[in-house]
C-alpha positions in Angstrom: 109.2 -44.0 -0.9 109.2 -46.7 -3.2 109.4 -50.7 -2.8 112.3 -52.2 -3.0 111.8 -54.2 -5.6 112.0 -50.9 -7.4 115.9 -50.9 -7.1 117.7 -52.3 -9.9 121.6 -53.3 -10.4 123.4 -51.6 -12.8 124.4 -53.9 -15.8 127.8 -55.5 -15.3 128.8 -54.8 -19.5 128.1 -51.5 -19.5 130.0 -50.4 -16.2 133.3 -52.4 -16.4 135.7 -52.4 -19.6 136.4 -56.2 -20.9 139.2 -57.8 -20.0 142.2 -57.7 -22.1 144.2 -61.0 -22.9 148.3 -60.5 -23.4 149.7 -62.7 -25.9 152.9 -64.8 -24.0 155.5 -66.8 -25.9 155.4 -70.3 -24.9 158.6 -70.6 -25.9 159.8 -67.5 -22.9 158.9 -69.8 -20.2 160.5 -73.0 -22.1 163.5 -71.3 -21.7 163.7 -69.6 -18.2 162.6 -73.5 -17.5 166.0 -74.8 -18.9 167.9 -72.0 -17.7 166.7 -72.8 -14.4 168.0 -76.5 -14.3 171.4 -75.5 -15.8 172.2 -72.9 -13.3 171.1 -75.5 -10.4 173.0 -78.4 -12.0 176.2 -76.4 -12.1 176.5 -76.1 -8.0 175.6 -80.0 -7.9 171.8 -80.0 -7.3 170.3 -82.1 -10.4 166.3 -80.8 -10.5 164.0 -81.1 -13.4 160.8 -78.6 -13.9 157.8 -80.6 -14.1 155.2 -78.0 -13.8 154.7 -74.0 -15.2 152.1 -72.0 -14.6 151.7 -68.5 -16.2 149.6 -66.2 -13.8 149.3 -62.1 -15.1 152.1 -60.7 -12.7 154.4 -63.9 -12.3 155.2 -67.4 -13.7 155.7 -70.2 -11.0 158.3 -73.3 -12.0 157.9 -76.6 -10.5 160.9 -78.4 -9.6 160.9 -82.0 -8.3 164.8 -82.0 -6.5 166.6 -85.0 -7.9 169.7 -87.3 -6.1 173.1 -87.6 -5.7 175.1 -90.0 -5.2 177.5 -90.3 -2.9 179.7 -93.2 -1.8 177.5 -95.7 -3.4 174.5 -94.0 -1.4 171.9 -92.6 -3.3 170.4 -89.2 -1.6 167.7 -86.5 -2.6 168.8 -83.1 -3.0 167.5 -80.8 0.3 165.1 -78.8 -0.6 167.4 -75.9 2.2 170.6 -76.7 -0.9 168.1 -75.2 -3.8 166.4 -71.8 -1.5 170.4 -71.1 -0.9 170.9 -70.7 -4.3 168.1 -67.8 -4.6 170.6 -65.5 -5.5 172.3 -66.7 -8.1 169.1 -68.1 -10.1 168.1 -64.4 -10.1 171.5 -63.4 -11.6 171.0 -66.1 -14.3 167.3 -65.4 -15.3 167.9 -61.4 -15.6 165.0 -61.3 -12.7 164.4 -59.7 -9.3 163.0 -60.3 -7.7 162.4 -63.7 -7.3 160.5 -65.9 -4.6 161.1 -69.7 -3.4 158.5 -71.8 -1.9 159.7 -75.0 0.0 157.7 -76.3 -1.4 154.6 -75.1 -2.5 151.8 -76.1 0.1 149.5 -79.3 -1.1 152.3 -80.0 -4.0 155.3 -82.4 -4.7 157.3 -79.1 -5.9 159.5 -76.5 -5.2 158.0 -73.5 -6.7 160.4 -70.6 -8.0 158.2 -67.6 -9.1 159.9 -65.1 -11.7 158.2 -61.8 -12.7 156.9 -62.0 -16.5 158.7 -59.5 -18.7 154.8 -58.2 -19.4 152.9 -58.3 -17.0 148.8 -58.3 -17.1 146.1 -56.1 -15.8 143.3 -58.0 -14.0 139.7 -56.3 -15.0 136.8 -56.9 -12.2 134.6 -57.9 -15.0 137.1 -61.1 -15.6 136.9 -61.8 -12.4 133.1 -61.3 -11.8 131.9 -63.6 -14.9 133.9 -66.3 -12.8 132.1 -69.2 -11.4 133.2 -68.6 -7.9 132.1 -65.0 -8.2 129.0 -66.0 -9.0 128.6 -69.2 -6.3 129.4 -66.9 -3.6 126.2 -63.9 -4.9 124.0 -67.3 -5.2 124.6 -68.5 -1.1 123.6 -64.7 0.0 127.5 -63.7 0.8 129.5 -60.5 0.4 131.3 -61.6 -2.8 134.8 -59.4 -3.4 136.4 -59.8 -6.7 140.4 -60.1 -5.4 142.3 -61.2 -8.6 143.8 -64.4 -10.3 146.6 -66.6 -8.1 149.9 -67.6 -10.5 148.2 -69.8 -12.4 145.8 -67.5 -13.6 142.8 -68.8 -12.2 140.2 -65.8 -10.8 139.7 -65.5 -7.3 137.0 -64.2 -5.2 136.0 -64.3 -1.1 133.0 -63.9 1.2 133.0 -61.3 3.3 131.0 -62.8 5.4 133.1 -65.5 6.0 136.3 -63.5 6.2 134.4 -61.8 8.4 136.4 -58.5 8.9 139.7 -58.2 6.6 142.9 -55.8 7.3 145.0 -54.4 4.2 147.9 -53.2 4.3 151.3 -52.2 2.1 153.3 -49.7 1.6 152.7 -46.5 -0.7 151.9 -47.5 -4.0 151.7 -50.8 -3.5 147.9 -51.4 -4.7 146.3 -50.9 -1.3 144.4 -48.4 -2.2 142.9 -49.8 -5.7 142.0 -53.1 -3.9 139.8 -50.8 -1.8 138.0 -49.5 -4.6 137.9 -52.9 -5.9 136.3 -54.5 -2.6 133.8 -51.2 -2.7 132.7 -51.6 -6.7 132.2 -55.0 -6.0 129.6 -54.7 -3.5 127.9 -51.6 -5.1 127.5 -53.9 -8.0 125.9 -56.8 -6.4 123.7 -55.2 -3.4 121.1 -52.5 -3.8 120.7 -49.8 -1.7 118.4 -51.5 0.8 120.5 -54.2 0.9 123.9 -53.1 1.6 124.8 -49.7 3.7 128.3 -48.2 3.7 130.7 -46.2 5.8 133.1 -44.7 4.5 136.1 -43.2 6.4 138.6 -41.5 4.3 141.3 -39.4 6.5 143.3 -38.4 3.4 140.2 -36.8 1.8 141.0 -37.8 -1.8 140.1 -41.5 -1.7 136.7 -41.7 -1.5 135.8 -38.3 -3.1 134.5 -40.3 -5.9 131.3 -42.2 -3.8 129.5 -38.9 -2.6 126.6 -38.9 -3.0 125.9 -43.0 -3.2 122.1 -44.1 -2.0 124.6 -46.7 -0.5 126.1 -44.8 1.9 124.4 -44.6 5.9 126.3 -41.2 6.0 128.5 -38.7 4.3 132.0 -39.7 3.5 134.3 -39.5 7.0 137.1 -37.6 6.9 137.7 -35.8 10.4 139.7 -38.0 11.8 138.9 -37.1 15.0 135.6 -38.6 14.7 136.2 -41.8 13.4 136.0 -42.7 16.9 132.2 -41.6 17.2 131.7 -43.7 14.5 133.0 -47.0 15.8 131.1 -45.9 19.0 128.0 -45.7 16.4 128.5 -49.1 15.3 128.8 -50.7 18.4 125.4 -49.0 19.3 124.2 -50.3 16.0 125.6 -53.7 16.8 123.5 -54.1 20.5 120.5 -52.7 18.7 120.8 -55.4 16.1 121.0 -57.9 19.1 117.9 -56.9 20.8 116.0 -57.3 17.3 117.2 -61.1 17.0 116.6 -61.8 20.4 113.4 -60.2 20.3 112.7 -61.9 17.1 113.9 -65.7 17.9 116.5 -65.3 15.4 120.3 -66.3 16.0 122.1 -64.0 12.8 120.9 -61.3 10.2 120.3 -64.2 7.3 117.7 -66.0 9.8 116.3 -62.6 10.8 115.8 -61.5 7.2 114.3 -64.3 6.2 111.9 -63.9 8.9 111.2 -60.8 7.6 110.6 -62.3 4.3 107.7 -63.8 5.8 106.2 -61.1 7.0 106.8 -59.2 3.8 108.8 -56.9 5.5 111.9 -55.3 4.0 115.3 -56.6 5.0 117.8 -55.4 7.7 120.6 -54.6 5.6 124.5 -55.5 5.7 126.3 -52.6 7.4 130.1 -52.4 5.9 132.4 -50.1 7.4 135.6 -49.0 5.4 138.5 -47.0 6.9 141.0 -46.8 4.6 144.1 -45.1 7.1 144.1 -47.2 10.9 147.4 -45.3 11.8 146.0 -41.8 11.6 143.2 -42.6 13.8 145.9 -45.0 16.5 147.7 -42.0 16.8 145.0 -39.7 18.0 143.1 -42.5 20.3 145.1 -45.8 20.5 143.1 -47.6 23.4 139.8 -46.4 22.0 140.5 -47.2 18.8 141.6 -51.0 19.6 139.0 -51.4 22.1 136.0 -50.4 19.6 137.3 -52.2 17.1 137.9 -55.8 19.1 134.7 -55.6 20.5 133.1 -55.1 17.0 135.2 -58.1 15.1 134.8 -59.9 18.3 130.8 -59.5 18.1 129.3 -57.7 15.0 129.6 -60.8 12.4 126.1 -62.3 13.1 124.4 -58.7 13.2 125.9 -58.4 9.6 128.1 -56.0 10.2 131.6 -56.0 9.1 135.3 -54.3 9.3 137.8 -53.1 6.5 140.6 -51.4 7.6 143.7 -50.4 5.9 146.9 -48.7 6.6 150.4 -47.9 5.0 152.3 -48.3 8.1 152.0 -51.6 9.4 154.0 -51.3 12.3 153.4 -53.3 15.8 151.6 -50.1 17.3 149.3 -49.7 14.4 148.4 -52.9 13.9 148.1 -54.6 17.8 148.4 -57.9 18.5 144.8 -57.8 19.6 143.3 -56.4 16.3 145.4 -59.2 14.3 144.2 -62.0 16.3 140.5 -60.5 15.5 141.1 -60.1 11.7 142.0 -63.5 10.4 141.8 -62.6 6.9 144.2 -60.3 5.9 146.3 -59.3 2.8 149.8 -57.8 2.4 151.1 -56.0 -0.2 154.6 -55.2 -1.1 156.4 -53.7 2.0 159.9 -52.5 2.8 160.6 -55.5 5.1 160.7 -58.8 6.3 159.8 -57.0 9.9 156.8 -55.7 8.2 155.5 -58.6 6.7 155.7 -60.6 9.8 153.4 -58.0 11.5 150.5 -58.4 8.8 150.6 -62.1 7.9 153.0 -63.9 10.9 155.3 -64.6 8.0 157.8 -63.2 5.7 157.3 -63.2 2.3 155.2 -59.5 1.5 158.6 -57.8 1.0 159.5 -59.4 -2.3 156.4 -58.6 -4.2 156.2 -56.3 -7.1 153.8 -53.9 -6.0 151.5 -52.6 -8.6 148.7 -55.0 -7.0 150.7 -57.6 -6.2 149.3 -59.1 -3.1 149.5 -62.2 -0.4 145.9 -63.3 0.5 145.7 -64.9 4.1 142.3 -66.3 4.0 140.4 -67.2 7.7 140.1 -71.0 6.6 143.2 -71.4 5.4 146.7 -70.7 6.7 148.5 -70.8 3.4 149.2 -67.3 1.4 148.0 -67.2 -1.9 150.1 -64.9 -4.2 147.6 -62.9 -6.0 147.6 -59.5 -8.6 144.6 -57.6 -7.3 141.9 -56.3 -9.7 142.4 -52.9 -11.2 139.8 -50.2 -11.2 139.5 -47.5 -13.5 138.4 -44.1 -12.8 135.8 -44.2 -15.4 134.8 -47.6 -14.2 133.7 -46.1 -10.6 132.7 -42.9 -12.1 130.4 -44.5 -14.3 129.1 -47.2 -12.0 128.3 -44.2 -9.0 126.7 -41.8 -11.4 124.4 -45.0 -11.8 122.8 -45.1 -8.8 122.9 -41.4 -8.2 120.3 -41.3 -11.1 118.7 -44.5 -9.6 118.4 -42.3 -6.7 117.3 -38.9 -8.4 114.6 -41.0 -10.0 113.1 -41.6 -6.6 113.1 -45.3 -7.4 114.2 -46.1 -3.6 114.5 -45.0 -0.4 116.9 -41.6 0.2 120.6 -42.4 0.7 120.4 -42.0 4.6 118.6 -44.9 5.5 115.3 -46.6 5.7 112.3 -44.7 6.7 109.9 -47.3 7.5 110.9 -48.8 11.3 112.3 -51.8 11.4 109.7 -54.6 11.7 109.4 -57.2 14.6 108.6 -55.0 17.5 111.6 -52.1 17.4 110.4 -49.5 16.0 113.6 -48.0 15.3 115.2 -46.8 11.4 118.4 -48.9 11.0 120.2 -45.2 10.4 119.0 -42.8 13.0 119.6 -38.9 12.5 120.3 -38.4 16.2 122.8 -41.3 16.4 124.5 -40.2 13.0 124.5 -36.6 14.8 126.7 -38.4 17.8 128.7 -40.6 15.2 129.8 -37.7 13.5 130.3 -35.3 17.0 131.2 -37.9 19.5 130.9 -34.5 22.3 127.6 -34.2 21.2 126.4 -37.7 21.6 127.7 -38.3 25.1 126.1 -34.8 26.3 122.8 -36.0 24.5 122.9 -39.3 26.2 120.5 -39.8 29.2 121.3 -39.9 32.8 122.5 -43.4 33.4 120.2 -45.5 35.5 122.8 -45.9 38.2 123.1 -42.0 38.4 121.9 -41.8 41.9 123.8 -44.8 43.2 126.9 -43.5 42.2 126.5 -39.8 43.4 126.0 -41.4 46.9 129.1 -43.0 46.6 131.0 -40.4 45.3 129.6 -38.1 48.2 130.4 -40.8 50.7 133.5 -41.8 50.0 134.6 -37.9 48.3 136.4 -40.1 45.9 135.8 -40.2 42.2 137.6 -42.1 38.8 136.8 -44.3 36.5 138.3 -47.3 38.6 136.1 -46.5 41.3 132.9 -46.4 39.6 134.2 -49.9 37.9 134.5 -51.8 41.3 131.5 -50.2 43.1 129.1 -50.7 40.7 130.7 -53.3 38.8 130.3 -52.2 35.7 132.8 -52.0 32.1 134.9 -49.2 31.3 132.7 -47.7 28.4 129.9 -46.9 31.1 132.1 -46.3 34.0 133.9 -43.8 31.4 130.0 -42.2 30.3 128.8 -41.9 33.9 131.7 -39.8 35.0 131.5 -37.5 32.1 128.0 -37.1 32.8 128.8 -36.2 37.0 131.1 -33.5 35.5 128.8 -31.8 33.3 126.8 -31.8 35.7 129.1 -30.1 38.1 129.4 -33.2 40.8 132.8 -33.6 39.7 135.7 -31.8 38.5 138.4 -32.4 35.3 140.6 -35.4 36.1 144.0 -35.0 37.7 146.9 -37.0 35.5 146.1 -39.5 37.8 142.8 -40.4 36.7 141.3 -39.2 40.2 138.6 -35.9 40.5 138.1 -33.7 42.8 134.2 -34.0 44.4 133.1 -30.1 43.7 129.0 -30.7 44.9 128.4 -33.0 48.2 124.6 -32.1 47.8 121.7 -31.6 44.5 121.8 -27.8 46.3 125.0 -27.4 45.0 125.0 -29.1 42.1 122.5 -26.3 40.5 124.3 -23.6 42.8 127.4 -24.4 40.4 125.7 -24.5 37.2 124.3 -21.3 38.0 127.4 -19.8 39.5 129.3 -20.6 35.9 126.6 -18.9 34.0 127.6 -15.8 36.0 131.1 -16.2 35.3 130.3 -16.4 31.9 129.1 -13.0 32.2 132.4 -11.5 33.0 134.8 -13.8 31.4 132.8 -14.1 28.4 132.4 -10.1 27.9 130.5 -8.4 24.7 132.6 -6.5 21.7 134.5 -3.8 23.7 134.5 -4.8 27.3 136.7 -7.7 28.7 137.3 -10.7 27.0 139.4 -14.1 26.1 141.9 -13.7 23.5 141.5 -17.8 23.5 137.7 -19.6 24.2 139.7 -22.4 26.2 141.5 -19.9 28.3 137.8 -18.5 29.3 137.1 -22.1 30.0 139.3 -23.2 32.1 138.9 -20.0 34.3 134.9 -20.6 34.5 135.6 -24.4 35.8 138.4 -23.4 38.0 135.8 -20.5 39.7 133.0 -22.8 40.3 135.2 -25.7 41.5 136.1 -22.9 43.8 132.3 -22.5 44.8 132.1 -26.9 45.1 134.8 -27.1 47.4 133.3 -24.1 49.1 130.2 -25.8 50.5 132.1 -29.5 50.8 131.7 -30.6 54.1 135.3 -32.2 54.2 136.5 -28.5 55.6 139.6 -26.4 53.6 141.3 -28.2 50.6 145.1 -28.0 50.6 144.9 -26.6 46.9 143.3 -23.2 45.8 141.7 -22.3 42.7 143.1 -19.2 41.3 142.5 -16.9 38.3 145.2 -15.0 37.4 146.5 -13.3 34.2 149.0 -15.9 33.2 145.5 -17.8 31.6 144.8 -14.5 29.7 146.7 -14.0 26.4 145.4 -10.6 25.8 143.5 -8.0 27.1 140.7 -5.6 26.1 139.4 -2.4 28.0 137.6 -3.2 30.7 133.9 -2.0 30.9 131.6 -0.5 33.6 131.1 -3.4 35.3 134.7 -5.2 34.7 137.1 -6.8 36.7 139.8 -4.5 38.7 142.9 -7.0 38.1 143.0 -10.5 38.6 140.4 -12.2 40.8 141.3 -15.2 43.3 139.5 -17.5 44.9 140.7 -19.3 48.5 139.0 -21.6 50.8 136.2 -19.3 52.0 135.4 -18.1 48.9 131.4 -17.0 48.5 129.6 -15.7 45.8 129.4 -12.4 47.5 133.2 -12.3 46.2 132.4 -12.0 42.7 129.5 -9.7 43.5 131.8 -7.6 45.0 133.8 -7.8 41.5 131.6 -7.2 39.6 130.2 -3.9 40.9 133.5 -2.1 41.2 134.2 0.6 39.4 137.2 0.6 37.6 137.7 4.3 38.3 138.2 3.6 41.4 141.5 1.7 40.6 144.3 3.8 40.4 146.0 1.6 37.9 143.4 2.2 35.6 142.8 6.2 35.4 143.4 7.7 31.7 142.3 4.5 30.3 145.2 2.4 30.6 145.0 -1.6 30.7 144.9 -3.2 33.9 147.9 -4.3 35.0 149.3 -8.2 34.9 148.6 -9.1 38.8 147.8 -12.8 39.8 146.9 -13.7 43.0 148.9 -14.5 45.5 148.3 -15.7 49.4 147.7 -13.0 51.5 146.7 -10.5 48.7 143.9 -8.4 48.7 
């Protein structure tokens, strides 16, 4: 591949459309500026407007509260006598709706915002040519173009220093635009070598657009059921990052890299991981979910990786106490409810917006909102920017889009993107059967066998180790047959008390595949789980058989009730159901498997075998 000098960004003029000025009256907000101290002055509260400020969605008055008089006593107007009065300035300006701040934080004013009559769009390129913009590339941060505030002046933050940021709104509100803003401002700054991306896109229509992207560590995401491998990725990706520092002397990813530099070694690049719908993936695996991503907010900002995560629903079991006290920099968009804007930003506020990108900004160092219209995005602006570095790509000016090849300097020789991790990001099954046996393997089959107890919990306070490797080990014991499938109480049954009957089992299911598992035209599963379960349920049969702890009070049985349909049974089929009891042996299914079915009266003139599960005492 080729050096990365090799990569070049794509030129700012040529991708984004120029920003467009709207003429505005000065005389408009003259007058909603007098109509505003006339309506006040009428219910006694004498305020004059010493300060406008025309932003592109709103305009924000000033007004310094003057006194009354009263009794020869000269008072100042409350500011709680003028935010009572909301109502009624709305009805005399014509505008709703309409937002009070008492006062405005780090002023002398109250500050009445009124939507503008036009409003204006906010182009990225505006926002980029900004100084800020430009400051934050300069100091080696994450810049994202965000908008202008209400007085018009561009804004921009570091994701670095946010450094994970949670979106959220209701439909149509912008949330998704912002997204593509936050994206296109990173693709536009950071090369491929520089900057990898994950994108997760559950509604399958969102991302569409950034296939393909030398950016990206992966194809876009849109299963959501294995979002869950991906954060599991991540963390992986996070310890691995660790161990280079460490080994390295370096404390965070701008030290390491410039280490690196040094040694004339490529950088370790940011890692950015977008998932633009949280409540789709809460719903499938809430305590995962929160779990992977705490850890990650809670760790991952000096490895250089970071969090985006949106959602339309910002309810109190989408977004958890525990994920809001890890994501200090948030934004809100317009929502249906005060409710809802006190679960994103711990204050109301979000429900009065006007949508259409118009956004509160909650920064990590600072606690006061900034009322903000987000950047717009064309189409045509991302179409053209990604079908720029998918020619950079084609041209082979650059490593391929998934990943560095070289390995990653310093003594771990490991590609930041690994194939075989990807493979368990994407499959999270596959990853945790690909995993190797856990060092404490042995210790805990010992236990297991000696105390013919097995959970999670109990592998947690034996060997005092977390959840997440408590949680591996014991999937590993029941692939492995040492275990069975949890109860709803979390506990397992101890199917092999000895590394005899551990391969006895696995063998013993490979036989029962045989039969349940039959070719075109003999018996078969009308359902793959239903085969499944009956192969488990015969083996734990065979476990329990050789368990030194004597007859279980429960029996594993195999009867037609698991079987949605039936085929003909062949040769070598099954005469009716087949049930296994305490003394069960493997001369059992033997016996099962060389009757003849002729044999069976129920089955002469080919009929099907007849529905008969097994019951105590039957033959």
């Amino acid at each position: 591949p080729a050096a990365p000098a090799e990569w070049r960004l794509p030129p700012v003029d040529q991708v984004l459309d120029p920003a467009v000025e709207v003429e505005r009256s000065p005389d408009e907000a003259e007058t909603m500026a007098r109509t505003i101290e006339h309506t006040l002055g009428e219910f006694g509260i004498p305020v004059k407007v010493v300060k406008i400020n025309t932003g592109p969605t709103i305009t924000q008055f000033g007004l310094n509260p003057g006194y009354i008089e009263r009794a020869g006593v000269r008072t100042r107007v409350t500011v709680r006598r003028i935010v009572a009065l909301q109502n009624d300035l709305a009805l005399a300006l014509a505008a709703s709706p309409i937002r009070i701040l008492a006062p405005v934080p780090g002023r002398p004013y109250v500050g009445v915002e009124v939507p503008n009559t036009a409003k204006a769009v906010v182009t990225m390129r505006g926002v980029m040519e900004h100084e800020g913009f430009r400051k934050i590339l300069a100091g080696g941060g994450l810049p994202i173009a965000l908008g202008r505030d209400t007085s018009g002046v561009a804004v921009s933050a570091d994701l670095t220093r946010m450094p994970h940021l949670l979106v959220a709104g209701a439909t149509g509100a912008g949330k998704s635009v912002c997204i593509n803003a936050l994206i296109c401002s990173l693709l536009l700054t950071y090369t491929p070598d520089r900057l990898k991306l994950v994108l997760v896109d559950p509604k399958r229509v969102e991302m569409t657009q950034y296939r393909g992207l030398p950016h990206l560590a992966s194809p876009v995401v849109v299963e959501v059921e294995r979002v869950v491998g991906v954060l599991q990725w991540a963390v992986r990706e996070m310890d691995r990052r660790y161990r280079m520092f460490a080994e390295a002397g370096a404390r965070n990813l701008e030290i390491y890299n410039r280490l690196l530099a040094d040694r004339r070694e490529p950088p370790l690049p940011f890692l950015v991981i977008v998932i633009d719908e949280l409540a789709d993936l809460m719903m499938l695996a809430p305590e995962e979910t929160e779990r992977l991503i705490t850890r990650l907010a809670q760790l991952a900002r000096a490895t250089g990786i970071h969090l985006v995560l949106a959602t339309q629903r910002p309810s109190v079991d989408v977004v958890t106490g525990l994920i809001k006290a890890n994501f200090p920099s948030r934004i809100a968009f317009a929502v249906s409810s005060g409710i809802d804007s006190r679960v994103i930003l711990d204050n109301a506020g979000a429900e009065k917006l006007l949508g259409r990108g118009d956004m509160l900004y909650m920064a990590s160092d600072d606690s006061k909102l900034r009322r903000l219209q987000g950047c717009f995005v064309s189409d045509a602006e991302i179409d053209r920017l990604v079908q720029y570095w998918k020619y950079a790509a084609r041209a082979d000016k650059a490593p391929g889009a998934a990943g560095a090849d070289a390995a990653t300097p310093l003594g771990i020789p490991e590609p930041m993107i690994q194939p075989e991790l990807w493979d368990q990001m994407v499959d999270p099954q596959a990853g945790a059967m690909a995993d190797a046996r856990d060092p404490l393997w042995d210790e805990a089959v010992a236990l297991i066998r000696e105390h013919r107890s097995a959970s999670i919990s109990f592998l947690q306070r034996k060997l005092r180790i977390g959840y997440a490797r408590a949680g591996r080990l014991i999937d590993q014991l029941e692939a492995a047959g040492v275990v069975g499938p949890a109860h709803p109480s979390g506990s397992r049954d101890v199917l092999a008390q000895s590394d005899a009957a551990v391969a006895e089992t696995a063998d013993f299911k490979t036989r029962l595949d045989r039969v349940f598992r039959a070719p075109e035209g003999g018996r078969g599963d009308a359902l793959p789980g239903a085969a499944d379960a009956r192969i488990g349920a015969a083996a734990g049969g065979l476990g329990r058989a050789g368990s030194p702890a004597g007859p279980t009070a429960g029996r594993a049985g195999v009867g037609d009730e698991d079987v949605p349909g039936r085929a003909a049974l062949p040769d070598d089929g099954l005469a009716g159901g087949v049930g296994f009891d305490d003394g069960f042996a493997e001369d059992d299914v033997d016996d099962a498997i060389d009757d003849d079915p002729a044999d069976d009266p129920d089955l002469r003139d080919g009929a099907d075998p007849p529905i008969r599960p097994w019951l105590p005492g039957s033959a």
